[in-house]
PyMOL Python script that loads the backbone (N, CA, C, O; Angstrom):
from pymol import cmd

cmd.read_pdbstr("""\
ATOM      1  N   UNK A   1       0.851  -1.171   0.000  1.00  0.00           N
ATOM      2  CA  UNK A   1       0.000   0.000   0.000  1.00  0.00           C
ATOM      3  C   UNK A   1       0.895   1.231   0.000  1.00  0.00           C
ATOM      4  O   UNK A   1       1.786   1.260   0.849  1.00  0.00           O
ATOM      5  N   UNK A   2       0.775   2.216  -0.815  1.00  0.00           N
ATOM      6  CA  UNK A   2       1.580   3.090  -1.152  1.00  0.00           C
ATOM      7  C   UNK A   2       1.032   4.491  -0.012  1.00  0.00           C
ATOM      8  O   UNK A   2      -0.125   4.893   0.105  1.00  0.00           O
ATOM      9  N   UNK A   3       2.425   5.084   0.812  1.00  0.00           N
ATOM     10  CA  UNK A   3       1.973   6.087   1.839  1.00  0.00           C
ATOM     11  C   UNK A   3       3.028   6.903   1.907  1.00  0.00           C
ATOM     12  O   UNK A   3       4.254   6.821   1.977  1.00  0.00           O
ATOM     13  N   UNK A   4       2.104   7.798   1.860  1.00  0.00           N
ATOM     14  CA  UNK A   4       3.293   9.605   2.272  1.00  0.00           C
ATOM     15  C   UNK A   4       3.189  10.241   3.219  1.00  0.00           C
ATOM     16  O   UNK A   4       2.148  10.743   3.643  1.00  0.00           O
ATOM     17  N   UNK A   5       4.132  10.299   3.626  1.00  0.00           N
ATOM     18  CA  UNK A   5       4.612  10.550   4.936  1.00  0.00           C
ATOM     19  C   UNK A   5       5.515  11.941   4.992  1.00  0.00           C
ATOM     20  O   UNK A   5       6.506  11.875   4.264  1.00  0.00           O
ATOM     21  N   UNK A   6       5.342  13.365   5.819  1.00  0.00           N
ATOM     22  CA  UNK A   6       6.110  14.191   6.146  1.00  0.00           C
ATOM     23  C   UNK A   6       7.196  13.894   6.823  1.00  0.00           C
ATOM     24  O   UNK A   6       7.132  13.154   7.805  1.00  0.00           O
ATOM     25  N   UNK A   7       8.291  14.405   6.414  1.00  0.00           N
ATOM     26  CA  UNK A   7      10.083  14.258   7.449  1.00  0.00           C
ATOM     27  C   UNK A   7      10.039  15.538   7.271  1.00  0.00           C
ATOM     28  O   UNK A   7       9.427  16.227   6.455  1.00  0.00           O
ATOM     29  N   UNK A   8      11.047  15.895   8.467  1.00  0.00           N
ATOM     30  CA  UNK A   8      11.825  17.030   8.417  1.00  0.00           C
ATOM     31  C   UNK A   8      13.026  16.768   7.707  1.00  0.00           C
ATOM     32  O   UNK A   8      13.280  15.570   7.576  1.00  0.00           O
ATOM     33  N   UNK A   9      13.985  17.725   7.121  1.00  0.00           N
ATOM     34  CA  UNK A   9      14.603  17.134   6.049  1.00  0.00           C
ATOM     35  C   UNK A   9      15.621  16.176   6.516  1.00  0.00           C
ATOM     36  O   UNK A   9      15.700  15.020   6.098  1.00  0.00           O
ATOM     37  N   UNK A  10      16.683  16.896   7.725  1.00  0.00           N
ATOM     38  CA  UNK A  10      17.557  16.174   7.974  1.00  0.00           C
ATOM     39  C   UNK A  10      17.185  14.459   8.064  1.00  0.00           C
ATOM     40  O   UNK A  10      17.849  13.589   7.501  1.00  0.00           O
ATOM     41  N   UNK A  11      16.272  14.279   8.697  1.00  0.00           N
ATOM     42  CA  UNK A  11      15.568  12.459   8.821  1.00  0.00           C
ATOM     43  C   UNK A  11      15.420  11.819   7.695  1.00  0.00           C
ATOM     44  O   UNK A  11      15.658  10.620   7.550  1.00  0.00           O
ATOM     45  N   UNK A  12      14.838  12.919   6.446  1.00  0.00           N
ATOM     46  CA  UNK A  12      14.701  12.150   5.400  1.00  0.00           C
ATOM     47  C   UNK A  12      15.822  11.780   4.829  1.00  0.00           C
ATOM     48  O   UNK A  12      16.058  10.734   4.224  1.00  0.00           O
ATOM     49  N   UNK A  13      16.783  13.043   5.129  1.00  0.00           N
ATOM     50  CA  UNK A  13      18.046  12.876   4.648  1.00  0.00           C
ATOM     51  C   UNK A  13      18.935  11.243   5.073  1.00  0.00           C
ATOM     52  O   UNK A  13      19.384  10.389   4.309  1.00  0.00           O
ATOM     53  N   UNK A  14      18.930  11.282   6.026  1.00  0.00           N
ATOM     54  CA  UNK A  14      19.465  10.016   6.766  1.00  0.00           C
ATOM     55  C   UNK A  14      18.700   8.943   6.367  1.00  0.00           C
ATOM     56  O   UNK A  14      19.259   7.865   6.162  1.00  0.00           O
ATOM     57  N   UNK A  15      17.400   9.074   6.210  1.00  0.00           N
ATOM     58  CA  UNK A  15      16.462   7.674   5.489  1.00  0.00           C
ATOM     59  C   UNK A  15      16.699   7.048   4.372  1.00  0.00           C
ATOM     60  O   UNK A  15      16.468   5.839   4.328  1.00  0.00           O
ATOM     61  N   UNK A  16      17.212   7.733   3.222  1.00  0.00           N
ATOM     62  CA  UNK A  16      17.518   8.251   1.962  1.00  0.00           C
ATOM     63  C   UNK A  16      18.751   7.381   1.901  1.00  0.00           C
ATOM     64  O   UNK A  16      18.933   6.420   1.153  1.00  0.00           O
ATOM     65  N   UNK A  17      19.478   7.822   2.711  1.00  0.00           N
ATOM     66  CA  UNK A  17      20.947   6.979   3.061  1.00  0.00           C
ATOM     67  C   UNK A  17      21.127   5.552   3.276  1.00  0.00           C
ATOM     68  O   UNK A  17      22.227   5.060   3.025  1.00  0.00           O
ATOM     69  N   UNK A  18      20.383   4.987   3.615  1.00  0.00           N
ATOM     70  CA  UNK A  18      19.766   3.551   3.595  1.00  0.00           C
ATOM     71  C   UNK A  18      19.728   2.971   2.781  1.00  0.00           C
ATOM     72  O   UNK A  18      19.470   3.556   1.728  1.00  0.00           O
ATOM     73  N   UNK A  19      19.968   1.374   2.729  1.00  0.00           N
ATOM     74  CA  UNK A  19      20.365   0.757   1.436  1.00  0.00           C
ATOM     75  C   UNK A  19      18.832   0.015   0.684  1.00  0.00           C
ATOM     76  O   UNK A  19      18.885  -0.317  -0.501  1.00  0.00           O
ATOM     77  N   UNK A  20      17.659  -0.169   1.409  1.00  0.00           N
ATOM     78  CA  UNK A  20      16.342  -0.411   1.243  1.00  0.00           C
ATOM     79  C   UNK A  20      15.589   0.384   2.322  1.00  0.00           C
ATOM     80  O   UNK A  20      15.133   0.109   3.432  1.00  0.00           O
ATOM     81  N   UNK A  21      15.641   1.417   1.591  1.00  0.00           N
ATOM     82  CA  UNK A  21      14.354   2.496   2.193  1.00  0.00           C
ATOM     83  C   UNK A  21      13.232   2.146   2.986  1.00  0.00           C
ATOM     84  O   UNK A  21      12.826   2.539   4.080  1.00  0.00           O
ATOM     85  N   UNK A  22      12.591   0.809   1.677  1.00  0.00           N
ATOM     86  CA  UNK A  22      11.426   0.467   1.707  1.00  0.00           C
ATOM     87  C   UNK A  22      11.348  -0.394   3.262  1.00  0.00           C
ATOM     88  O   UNK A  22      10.644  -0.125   4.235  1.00  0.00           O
ATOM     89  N   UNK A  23      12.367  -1.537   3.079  1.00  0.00           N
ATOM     90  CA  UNK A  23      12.467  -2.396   3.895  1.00  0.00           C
ATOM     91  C   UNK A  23      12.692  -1.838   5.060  1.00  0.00           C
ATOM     92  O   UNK A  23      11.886  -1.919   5.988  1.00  0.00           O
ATOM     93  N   UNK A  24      13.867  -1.183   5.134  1.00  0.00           N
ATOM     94  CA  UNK A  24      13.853  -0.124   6.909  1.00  0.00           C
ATOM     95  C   UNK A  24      12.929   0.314   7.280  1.00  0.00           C
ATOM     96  O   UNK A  24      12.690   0.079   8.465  1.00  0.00           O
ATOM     97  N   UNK A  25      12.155   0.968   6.692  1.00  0.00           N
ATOM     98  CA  UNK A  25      10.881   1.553   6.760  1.00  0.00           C
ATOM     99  C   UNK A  25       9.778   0.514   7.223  1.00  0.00           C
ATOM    100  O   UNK A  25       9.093   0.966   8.140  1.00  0.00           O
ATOM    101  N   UNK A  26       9.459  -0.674   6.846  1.00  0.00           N
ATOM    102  CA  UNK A  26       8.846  -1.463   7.302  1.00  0.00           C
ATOM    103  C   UNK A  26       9.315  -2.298   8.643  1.00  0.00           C
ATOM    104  O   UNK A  26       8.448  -2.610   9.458  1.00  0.00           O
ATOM    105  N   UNK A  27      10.576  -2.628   8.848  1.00  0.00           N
ATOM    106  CA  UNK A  27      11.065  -3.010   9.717  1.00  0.00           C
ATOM    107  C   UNK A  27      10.858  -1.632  11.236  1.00  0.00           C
ATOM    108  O   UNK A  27      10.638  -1.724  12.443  1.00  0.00           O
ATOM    109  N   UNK A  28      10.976  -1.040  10.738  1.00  0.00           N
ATOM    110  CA  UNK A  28      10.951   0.207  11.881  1.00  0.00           C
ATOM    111  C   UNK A  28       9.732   0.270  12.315  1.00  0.00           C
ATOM    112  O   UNK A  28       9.579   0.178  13.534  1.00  0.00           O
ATOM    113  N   UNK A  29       8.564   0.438  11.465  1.00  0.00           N
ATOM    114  CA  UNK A  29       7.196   0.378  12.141  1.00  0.00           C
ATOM    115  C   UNK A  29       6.790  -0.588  12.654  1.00  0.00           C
ATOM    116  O   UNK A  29       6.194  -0.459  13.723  1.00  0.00           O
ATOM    117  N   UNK A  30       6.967  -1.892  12.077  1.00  0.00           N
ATOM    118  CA  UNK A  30       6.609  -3.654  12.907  1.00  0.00           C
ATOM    119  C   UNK A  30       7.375  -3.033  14.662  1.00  0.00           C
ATOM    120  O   UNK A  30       6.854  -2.922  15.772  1.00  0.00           O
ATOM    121  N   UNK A  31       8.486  -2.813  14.264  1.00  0.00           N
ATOM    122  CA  UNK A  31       9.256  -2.253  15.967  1.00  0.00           C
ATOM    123  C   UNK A  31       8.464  -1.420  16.867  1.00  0.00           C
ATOM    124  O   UNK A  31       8.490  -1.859  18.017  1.00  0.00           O
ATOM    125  N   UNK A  32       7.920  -0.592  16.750  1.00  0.00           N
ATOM    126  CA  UNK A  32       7.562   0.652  17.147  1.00  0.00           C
ATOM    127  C   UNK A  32       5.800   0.152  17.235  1.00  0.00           C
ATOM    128  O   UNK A  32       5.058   0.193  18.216  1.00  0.00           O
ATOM    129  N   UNK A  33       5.616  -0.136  16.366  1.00  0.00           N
ATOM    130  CA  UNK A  33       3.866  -1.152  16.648  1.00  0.00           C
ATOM    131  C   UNK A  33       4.265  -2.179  17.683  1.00  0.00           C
ATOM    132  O   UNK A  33       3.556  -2.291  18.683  1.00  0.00           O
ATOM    133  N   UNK A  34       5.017  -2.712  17.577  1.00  0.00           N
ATOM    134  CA  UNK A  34       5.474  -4.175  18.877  1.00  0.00           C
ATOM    135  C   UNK A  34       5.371  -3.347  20.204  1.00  0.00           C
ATOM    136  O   UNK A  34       4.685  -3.743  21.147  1.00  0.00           O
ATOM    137  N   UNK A  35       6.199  -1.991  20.238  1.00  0.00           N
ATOM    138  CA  UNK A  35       6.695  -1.373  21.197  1.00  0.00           C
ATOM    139  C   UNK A  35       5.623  -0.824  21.709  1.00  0.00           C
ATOM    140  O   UNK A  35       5.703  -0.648  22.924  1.00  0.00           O
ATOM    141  N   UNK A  36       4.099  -0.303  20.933  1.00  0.00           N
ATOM    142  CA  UNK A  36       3.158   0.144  21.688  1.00  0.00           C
ATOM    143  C   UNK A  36       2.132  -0.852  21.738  1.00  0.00           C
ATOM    144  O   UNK A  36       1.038  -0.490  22.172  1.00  0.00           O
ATOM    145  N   UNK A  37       2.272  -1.957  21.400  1.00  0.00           N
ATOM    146  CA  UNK A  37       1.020  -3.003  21.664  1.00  0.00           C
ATOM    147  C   UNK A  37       1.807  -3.435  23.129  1.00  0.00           C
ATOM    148  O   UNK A  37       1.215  -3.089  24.151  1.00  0.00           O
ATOM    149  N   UNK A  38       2.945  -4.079  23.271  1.00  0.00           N
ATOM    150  CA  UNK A  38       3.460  -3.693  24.680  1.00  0.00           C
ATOM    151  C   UNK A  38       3.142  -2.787  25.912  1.00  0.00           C
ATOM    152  O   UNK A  38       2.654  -2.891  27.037  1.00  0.00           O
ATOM    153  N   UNK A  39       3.643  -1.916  25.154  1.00  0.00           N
ATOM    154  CA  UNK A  39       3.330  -0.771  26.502  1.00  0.00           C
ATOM    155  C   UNK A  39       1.995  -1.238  26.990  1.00  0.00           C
ATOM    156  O   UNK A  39       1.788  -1.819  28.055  1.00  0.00           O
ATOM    157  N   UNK A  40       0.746  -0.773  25.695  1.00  0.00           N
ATOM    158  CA  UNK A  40      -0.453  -0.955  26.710  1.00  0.00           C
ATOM    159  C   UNK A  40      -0.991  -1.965  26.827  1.00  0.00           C
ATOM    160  O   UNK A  40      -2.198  -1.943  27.071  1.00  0.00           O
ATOM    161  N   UNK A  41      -0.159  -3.477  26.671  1.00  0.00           N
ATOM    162  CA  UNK A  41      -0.640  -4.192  27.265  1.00  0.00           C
ATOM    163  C   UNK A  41      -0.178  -4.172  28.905  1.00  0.00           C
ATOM    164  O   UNK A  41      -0.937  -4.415  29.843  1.00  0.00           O
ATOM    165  N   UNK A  42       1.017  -3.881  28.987  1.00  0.00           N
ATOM    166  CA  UNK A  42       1.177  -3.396  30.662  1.00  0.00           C
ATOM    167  C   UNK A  42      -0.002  -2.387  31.024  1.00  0.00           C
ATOM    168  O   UNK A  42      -0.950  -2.702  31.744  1.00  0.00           O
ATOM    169  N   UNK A  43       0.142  -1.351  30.538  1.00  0.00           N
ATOM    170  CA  UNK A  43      -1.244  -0.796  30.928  1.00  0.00           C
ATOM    171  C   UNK A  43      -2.376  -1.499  31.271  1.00  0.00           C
ATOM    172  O   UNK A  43      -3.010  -1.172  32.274  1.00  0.00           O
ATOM    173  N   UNK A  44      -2.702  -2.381  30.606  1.00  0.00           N
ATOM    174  CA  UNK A  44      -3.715  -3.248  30.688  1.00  0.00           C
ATOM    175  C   UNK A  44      -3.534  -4.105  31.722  1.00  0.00           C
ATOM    176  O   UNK A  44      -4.668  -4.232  32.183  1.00  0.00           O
ATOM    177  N   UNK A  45      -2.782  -4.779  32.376  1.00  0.00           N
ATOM    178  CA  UNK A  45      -2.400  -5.327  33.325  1.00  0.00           C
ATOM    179  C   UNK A  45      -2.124  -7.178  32.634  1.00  0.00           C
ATOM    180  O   UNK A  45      -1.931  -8.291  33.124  1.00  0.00           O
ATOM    181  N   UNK A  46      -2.258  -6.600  31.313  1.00  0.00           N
ATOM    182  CA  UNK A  46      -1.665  -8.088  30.381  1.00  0.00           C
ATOM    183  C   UNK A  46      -0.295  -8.655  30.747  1.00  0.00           C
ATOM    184  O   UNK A  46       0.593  -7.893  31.129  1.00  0.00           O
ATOM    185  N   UNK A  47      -0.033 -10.394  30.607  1.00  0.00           N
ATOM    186  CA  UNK A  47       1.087 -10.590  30.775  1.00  0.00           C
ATOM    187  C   UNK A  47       1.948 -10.800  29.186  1.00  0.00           C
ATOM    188  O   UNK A  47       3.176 -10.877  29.180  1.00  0.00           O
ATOM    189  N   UNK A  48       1.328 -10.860  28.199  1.00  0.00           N
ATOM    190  CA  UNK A  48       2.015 -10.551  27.155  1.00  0.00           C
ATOM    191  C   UNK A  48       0.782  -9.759  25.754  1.00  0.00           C
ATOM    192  O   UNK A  48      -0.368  -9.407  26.016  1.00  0.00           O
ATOM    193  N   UNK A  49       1.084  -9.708  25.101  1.00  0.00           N
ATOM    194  CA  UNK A  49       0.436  -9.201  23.548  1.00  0.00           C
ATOM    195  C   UNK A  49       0.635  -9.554  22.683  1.00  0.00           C
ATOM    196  O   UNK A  49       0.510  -8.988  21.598  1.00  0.00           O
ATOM    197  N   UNK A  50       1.053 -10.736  22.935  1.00  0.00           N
ATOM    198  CA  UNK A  50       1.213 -11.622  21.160  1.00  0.00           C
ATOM    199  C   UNK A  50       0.208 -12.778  21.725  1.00  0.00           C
ATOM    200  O   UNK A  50       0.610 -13.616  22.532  1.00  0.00           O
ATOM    201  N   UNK A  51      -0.947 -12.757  21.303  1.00  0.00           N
ATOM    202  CA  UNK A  51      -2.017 -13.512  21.359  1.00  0.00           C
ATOM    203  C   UNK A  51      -2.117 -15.125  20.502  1.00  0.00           C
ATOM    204  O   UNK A  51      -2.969 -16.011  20.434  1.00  0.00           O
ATOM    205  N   UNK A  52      -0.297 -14.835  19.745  1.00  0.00           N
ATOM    206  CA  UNK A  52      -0.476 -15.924  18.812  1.00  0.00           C
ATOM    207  C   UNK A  52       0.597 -16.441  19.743  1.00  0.00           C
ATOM    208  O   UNK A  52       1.637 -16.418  19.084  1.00  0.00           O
ATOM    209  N   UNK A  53       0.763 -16.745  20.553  1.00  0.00           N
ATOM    210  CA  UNK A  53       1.711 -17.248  21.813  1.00  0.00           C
ATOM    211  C   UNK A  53       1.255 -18.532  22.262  1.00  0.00           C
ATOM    212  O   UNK A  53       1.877 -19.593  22.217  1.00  0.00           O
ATOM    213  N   UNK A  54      -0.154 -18.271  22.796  1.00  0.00           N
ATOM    214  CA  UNK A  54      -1.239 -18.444  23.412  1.00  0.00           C
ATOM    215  C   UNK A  54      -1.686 -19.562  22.398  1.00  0.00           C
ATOM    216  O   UNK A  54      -1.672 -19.538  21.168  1.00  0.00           O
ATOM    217  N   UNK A  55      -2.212 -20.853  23.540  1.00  0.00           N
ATOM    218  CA  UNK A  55      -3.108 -21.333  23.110  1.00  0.00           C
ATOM    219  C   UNK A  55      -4.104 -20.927  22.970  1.00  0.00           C
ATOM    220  O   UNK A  55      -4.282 -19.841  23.522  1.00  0.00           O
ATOM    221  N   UNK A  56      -5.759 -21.750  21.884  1.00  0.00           N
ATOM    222  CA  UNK A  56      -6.584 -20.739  21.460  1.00  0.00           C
ATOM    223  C   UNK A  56      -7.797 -20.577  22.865  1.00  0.00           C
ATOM    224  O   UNK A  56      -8.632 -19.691  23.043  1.00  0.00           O
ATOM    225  N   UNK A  57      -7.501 -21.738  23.666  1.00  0.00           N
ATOM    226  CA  UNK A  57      -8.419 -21.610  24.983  1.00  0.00           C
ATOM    227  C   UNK A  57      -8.180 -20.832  25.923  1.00  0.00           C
ATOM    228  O   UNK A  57      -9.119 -20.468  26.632  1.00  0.00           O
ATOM    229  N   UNK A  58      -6.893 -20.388  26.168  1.00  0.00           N
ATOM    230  CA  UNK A  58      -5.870 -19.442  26.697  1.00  0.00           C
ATOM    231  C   UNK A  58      -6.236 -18.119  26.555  1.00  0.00           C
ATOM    232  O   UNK A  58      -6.615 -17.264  27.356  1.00  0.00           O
ATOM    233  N   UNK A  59      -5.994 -18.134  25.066  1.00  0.00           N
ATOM    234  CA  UNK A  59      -6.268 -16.824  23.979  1.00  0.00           C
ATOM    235  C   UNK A  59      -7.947 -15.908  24.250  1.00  0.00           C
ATOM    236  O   UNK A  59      -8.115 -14.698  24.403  1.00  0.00           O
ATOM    237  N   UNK A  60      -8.766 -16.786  24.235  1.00  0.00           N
ATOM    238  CA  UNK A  60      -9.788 -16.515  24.892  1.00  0.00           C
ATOM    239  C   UNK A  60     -10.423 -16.272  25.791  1.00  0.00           C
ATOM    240  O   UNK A  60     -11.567 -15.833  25.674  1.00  0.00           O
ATOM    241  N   UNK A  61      -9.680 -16.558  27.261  1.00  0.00           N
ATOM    242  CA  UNK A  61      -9.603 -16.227  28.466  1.00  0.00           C
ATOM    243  C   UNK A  61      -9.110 -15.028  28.388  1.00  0.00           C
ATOM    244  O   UNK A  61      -9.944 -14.210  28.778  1.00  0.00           O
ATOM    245  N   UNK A  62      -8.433 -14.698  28.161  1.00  0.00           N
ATOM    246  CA  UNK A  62      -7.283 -13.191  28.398  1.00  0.00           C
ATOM    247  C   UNK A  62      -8.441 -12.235  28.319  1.00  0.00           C
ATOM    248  O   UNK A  62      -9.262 -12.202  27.402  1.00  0.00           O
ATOM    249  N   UNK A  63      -8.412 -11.279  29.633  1.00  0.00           N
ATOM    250  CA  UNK A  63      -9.354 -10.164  29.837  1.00  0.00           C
ATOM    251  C   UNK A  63     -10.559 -10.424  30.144  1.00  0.00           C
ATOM    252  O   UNK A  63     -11.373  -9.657  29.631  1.00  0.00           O
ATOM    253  N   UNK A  64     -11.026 -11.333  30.879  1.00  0.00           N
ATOM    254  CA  UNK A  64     -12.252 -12.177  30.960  1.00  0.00           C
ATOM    255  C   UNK A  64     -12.891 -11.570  32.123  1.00  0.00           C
ATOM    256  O   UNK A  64     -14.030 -11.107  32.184  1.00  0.00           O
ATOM    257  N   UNK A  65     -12.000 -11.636  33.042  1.00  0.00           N
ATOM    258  CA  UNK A  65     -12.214 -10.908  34.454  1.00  0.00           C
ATOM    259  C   UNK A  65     -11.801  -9.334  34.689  1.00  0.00           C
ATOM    260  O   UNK A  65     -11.731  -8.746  35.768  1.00  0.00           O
ATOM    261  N   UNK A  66     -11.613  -8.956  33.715  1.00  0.00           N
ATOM    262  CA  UNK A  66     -11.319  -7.471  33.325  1.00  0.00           C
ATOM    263  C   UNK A  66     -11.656  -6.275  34.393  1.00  0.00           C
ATOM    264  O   UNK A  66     -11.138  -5.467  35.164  1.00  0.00           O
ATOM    265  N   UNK A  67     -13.387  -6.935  33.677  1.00  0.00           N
ATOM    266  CA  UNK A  67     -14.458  -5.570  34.832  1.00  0.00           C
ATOM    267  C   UNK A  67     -15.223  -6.124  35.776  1.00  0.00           C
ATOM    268  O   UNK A  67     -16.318  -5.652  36.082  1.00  0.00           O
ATOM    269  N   UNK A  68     -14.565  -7.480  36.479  1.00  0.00           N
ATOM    270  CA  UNK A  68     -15.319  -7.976  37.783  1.00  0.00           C
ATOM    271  C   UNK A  68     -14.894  -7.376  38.687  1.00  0.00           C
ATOM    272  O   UNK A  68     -14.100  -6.440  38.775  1.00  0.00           O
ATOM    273  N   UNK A  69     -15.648  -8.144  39.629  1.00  0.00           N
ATOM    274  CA  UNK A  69     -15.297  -6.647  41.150  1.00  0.00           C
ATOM    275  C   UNK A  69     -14.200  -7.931  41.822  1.00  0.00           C
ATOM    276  O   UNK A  69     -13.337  -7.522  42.598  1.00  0.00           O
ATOM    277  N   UNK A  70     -14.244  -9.510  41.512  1.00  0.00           N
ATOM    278  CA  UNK A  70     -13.218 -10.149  42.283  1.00  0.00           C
ATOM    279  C   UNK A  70     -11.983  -9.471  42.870  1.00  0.00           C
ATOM    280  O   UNK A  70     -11.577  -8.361  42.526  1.00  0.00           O
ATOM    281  N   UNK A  71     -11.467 -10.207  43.734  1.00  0.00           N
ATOM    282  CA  UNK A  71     -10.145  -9.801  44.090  1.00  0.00           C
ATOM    283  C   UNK A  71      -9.272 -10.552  44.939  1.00  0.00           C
ATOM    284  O   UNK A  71      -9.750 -11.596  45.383  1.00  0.00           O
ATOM    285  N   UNK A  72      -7.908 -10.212  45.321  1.00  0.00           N
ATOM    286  CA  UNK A  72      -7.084 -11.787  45.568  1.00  0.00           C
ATOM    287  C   UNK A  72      -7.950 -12.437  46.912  1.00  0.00           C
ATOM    288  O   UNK A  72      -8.197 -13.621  47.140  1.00  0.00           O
ATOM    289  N   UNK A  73      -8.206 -11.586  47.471  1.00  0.00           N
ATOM    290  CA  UNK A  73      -9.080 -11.978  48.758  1.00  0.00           C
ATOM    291  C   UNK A  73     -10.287 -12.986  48.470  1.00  0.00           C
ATOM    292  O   UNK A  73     -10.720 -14.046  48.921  1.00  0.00           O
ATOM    293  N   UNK A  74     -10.508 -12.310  47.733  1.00  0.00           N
ATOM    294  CA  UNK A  74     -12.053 -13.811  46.774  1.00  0.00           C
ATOM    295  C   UNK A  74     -11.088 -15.257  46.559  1.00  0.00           C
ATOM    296  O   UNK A  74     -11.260 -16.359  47.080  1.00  0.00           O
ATOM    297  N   UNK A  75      -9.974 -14.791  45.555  1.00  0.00           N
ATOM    298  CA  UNK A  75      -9.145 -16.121  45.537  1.00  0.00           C
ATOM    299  C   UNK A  75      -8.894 -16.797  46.860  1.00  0.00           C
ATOM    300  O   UNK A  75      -9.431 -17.883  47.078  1.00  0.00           O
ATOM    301  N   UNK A  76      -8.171 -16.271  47.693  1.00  0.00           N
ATOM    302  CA  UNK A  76      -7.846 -16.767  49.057  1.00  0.00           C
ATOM    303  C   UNK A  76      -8.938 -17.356  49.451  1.00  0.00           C
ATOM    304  O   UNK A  76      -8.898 -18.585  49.385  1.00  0.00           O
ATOM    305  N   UNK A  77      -9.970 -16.857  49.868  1.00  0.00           N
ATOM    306  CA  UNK A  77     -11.136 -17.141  50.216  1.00  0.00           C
ATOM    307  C   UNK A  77     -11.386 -18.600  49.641  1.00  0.00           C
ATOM    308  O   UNK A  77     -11.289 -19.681  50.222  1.00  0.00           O
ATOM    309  N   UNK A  78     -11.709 -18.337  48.437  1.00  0.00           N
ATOM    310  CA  UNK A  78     -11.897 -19.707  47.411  1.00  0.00           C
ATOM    311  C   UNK A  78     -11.239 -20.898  48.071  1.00  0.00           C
ATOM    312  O   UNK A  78     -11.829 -21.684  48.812  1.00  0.00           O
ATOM    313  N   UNK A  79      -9.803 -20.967  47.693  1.00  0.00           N
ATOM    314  CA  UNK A  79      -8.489 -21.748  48.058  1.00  0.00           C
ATOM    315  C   UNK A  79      -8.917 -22.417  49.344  1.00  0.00           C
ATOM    316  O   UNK A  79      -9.175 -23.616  49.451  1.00  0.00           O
ATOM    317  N   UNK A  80      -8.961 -21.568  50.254  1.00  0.00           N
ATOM    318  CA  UNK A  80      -9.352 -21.932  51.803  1.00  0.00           C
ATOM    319  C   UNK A  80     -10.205 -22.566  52.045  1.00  0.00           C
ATOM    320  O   UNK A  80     -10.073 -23.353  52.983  1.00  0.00           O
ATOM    321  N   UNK A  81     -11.890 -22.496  51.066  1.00  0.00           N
ATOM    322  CA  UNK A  81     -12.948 -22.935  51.528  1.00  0.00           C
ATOM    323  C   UNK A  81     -12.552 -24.594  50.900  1.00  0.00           C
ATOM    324  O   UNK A  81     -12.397 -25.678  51.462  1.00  0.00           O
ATOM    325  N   UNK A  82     -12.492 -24.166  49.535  1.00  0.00           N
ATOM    326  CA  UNK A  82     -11.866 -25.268  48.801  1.00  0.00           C
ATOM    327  C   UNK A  82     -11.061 -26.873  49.617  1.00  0.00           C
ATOM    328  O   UNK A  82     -11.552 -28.000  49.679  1.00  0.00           O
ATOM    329  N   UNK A  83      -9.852 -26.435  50.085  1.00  0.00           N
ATOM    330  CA  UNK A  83      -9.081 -27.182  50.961  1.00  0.00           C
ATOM    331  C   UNK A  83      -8.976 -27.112  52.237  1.00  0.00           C
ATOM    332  O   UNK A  83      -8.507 -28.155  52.691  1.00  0.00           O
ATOM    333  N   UNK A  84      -9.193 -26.391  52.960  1.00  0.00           N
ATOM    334  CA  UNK A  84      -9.584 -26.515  54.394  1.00  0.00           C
ATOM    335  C   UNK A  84     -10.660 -26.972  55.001  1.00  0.00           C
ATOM    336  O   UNK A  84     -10.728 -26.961  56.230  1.00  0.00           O
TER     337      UNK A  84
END
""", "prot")
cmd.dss("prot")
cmd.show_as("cartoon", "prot")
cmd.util.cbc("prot")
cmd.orient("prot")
């Protein structure tokens, strides 16, 4: 897909300098997309963001309990009633 993009010159200048434009250019954004699907998956309180990691039963769990009111105390609770 063909896209235009503003640089300031010096950047373009240095881009330019590159031996596949195209390819750096793609390689740099996959980076920088990795780097913010990351971040907010910490934000999110995710333990990773590559969903293709994950098994697909796994995959489907993730964020499930998102907007419950549970909390470790419910777990404990659980655990305790459970085995004690």
């Amino acid at each position: 897909m063909p896209l235009a993009i503003e640089l300031p010159d010096e950047l373009g200048h240095q881009l330019l300098q590159q031996d596949n434009v195209s390819q750096f250019v793609q390689d740099a954004v996959k980076k920088r997309l990795l780097e913010v699907r990351q971040s907010d998956a910490q934000k999110n309180n995710l333990i990773t963001t590559n969903e293709h990691e994950h098994l697909p039963i796994t995959r489907s769990l993730i964020g499930i309990l998102k907007d419950s009111n549970l909390c470790i105390n419910d777990y404990k609770q659980h655990i305790e009633d459970k085995y004690l």
